[in-house]
GUZAKE-485147 format. One record per residue (C-alpha): residue number from 1; residue in one letter; chain; y, x, z. Coordinates in Angstrom, 1 decimal. Example, Ala and Ser with C-alpha at 12.3 -4.5 7.8 and 13.67 -1.06 7.14 Angstrom:
BEGIN
  pos  code  unit       v       u       w
    1     A     A    -4.5    12.3     7.8
    2     S     A    -1.1    13.7     7.1
end
This chain:
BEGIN
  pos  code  unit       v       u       w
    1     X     A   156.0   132.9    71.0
    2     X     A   159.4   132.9    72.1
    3     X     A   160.2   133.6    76.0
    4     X     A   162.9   131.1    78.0
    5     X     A   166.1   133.4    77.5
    6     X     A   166.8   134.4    81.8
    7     X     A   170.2   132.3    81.8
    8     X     A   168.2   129.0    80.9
    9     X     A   167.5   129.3    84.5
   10     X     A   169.7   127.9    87.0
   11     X     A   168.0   127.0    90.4
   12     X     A   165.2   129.4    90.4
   13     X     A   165.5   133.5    90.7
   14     X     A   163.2   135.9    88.9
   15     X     A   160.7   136.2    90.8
   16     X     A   160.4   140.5    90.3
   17     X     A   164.1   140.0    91.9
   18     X     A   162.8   137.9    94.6
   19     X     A   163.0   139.1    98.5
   20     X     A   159.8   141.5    99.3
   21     X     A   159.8   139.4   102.2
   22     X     A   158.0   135.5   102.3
   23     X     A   159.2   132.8   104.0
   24     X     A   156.6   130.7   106.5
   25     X     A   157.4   127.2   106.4
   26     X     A   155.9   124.6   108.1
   27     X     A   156.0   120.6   106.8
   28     X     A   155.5   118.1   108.6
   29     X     A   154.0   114.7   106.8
   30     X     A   153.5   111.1   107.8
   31     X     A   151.7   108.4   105.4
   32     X     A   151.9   111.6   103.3
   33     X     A   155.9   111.7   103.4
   34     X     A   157.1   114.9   104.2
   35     X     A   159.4   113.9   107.3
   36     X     A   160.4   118.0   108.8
   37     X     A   160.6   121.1   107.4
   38     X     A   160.5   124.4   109.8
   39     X     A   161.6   127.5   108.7
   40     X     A   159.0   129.8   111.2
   41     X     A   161.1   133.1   110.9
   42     X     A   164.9   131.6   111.7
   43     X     A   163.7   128.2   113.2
   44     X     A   165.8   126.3   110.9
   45     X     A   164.1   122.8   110.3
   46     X     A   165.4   119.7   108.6
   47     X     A   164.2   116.0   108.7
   48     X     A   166.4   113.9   106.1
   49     X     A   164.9   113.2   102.8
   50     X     A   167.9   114.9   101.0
   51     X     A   168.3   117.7   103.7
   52     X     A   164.6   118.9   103.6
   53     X     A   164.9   118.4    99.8
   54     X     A   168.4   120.8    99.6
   55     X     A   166.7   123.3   101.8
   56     X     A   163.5   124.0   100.2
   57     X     A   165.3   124.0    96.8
   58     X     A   167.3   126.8    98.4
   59     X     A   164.0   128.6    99.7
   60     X     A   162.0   128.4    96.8
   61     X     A   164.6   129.3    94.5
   62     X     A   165.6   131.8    96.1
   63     X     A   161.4   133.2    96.1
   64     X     A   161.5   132.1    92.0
   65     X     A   159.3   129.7    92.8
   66     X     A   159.1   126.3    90.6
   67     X     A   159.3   127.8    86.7
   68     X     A   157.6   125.3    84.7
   69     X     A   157.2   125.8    80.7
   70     X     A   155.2   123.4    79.1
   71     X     A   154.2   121.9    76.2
   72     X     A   154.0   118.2    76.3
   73     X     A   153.5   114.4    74.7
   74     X     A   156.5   112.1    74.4
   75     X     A   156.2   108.7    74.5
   76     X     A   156.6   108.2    71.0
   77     X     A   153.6   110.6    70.1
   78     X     A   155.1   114.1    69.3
   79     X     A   155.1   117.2    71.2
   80     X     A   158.0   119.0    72.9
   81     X     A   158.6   122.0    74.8
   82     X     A   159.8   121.5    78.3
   83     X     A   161.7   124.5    80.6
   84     X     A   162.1   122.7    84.1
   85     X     A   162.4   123.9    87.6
   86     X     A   161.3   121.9    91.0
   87     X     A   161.8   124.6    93.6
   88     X     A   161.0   121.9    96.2
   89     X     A   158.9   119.9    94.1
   90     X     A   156.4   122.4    94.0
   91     X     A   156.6   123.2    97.9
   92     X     A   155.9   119.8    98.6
   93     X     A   153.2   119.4    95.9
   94     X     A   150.7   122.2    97.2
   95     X     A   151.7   121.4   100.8
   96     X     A   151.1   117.3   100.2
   97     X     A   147.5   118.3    98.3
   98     X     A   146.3   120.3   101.2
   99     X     A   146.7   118.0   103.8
  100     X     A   145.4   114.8   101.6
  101     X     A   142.5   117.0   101.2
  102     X     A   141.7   117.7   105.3
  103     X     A   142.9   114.2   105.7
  104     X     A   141.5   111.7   102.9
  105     X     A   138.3   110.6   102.3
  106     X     A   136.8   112.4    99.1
  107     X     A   135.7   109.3    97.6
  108     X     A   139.1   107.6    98.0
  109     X     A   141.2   110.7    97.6
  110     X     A   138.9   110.9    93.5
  111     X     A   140.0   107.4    93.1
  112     X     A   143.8   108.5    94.0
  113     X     A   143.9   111.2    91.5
  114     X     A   142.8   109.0    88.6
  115     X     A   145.5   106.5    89.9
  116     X     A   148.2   109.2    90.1
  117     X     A   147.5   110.3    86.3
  118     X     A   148.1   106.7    85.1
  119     X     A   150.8   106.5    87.8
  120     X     A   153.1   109.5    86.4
  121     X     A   152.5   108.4    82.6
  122     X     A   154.5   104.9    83.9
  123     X     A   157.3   106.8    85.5
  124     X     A   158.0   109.1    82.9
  125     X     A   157.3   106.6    79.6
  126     X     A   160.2   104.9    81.7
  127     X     A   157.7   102.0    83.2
  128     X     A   158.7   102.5    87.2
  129     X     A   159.8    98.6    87.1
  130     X     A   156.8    97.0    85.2
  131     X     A   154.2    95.0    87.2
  132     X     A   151.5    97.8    87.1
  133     X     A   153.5   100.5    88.3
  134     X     A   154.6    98.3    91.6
  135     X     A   150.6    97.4    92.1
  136     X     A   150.1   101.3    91.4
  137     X     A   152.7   102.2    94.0
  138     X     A   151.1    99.5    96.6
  139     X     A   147.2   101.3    96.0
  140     X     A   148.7   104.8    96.2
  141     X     A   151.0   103.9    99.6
  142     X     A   147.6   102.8   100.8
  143     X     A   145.5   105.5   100.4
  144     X     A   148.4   107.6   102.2
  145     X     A   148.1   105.9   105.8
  146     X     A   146.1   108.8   107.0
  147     X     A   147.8   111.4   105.3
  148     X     A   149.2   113.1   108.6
  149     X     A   149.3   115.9   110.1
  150     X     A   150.9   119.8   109.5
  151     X     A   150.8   122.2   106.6
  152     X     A   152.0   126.2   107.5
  153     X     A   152.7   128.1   104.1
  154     X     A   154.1   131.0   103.0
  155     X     A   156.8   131.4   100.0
  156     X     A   156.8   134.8    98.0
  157     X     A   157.4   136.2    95.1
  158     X     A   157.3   132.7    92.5
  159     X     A   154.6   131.7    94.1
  160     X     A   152.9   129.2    97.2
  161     X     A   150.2   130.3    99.2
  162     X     A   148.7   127.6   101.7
  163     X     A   148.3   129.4   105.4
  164     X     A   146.7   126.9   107.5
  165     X     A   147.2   123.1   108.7
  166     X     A   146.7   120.6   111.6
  167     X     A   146.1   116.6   111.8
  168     X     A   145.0   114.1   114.3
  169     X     A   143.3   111.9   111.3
  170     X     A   141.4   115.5   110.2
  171     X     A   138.1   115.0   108.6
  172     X     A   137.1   118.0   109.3
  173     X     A   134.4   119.0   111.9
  174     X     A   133.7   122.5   112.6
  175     X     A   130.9   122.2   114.2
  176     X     A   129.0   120.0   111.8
  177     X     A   129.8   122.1   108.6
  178     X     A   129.1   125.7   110.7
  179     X     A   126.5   127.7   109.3
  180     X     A   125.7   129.1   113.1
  181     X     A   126.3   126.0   115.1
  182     X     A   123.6   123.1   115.3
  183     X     A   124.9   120.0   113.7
  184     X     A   124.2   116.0   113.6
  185     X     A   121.7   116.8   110.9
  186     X     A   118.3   119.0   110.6
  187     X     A   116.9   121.4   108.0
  188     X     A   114.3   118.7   107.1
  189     X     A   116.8   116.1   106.2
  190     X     A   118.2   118.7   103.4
  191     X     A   114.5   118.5   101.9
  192     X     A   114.5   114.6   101.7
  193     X     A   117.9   114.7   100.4
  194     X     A   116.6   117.2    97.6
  195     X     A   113.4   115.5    97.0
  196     X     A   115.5   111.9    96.5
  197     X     A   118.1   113.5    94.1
  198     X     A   115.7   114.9    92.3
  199     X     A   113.4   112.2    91.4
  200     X     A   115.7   111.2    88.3
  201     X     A   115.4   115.0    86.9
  202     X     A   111.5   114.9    87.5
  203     X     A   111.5   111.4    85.1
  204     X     A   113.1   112.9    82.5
  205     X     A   111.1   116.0    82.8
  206     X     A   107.8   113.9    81.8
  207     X     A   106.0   114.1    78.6
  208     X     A   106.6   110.8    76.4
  209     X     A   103.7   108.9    75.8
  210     X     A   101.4   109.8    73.1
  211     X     A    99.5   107.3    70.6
  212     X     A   100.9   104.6    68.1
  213     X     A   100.9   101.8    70.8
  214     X     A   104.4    99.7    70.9
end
């Protein structure tokens, strides 16, 4: 019941203080590495891991953005209550999602995510150096190759807001998803597709078998 007292707060602003005007910022990502950061309204950018880092703590902290209070499981079983802030953490969290998303196959990317979960209970039970977090960090590297490409967003008022994004390894094809626009497929391959999928339904729609044969 009790609110974070405002002084627990060091790196982050209030975001009902914030500036009434966003920040665009566009990030730039390699093997899903964020490698440039471009401020669109001053055209500051910055390419160094710590320098990117620095700066997007400044940005976001100054926008509120990156308040975290949780509730959560220690190693040893009981809960604690967490107050954290990751200005940049958070930038580069729903920046890195959208462009694994436009980038990564879906059936790899829901293998990922499962890897990720086990992946951040290593790190912070204290396990980075232990056998399965390296094989961990070997899949996850892998599954980032084609995570490249450009993510635009804005920063305002504590929160991130995802603008638009470009890759040359995009999965997407506006042509083939288009609603007005004649794909690679025809209406008559949805009804197959249908029929197919639903043959297991109609099985288990199907009266069981009456009489006392075994």
């Amino acid at each position: 019941q009790n609110q974070a007292p405002p002084g627990l707060y060091t790196k982050t602003c209030d975001p009902a203080a914030s500036p009434n005007t966003p920040d665009v910022l566009e990030i730039e990502f390699e093997r899903g590495v964020p490698v440039k950061v471009t401020n669109a309204g001053d055209g500051t950018t910055r390419c160094s891991a710590l320098e990117l880092f620095i700066y997007l703590n400044d940005i976001a902290g100054k926008h509120g953005v990156g308040r975290i209070d949780i509730v959560e499981n220690r190693f040893v079983g009981m809960k604690s209550r967490g107050i954290y802030e990751t200005p940049a953490g958070t930038i580069l969290y729903h920046a890195h999602l959208d462009i694994e998303a436009f980038t990564m196959d879906r059936e790899v990317r829901k293998i990922k995510q499962g890897l990720a979960l086990k992946f951040s209970e290593l790190v912070y039970n204290g396990f980075w150096h232990s056998p399965e977090c390296e094989f961990l960090r070997q899949c996850i590297g892998r599954s980032q190759e084609a995570v490249v490409g450009t993510v635009r967003l804005s920063v305002f008022k504590g929160q991130v807001y995802v603008l638009g994004r470009e890759s040359p390894r995009s999965l997407y094809n506006e042509e083939l998803v288009s609603m007005n626009v004649q794909g690679d497929y025809e209406p008559a391959d949805a009804t197959g597709f249908i029929n197919i999928n639903s043959l297991r339904s109609a099985g288990s729609r199907r009266d069981p078998p009456r009489g006392g044969g075994k």
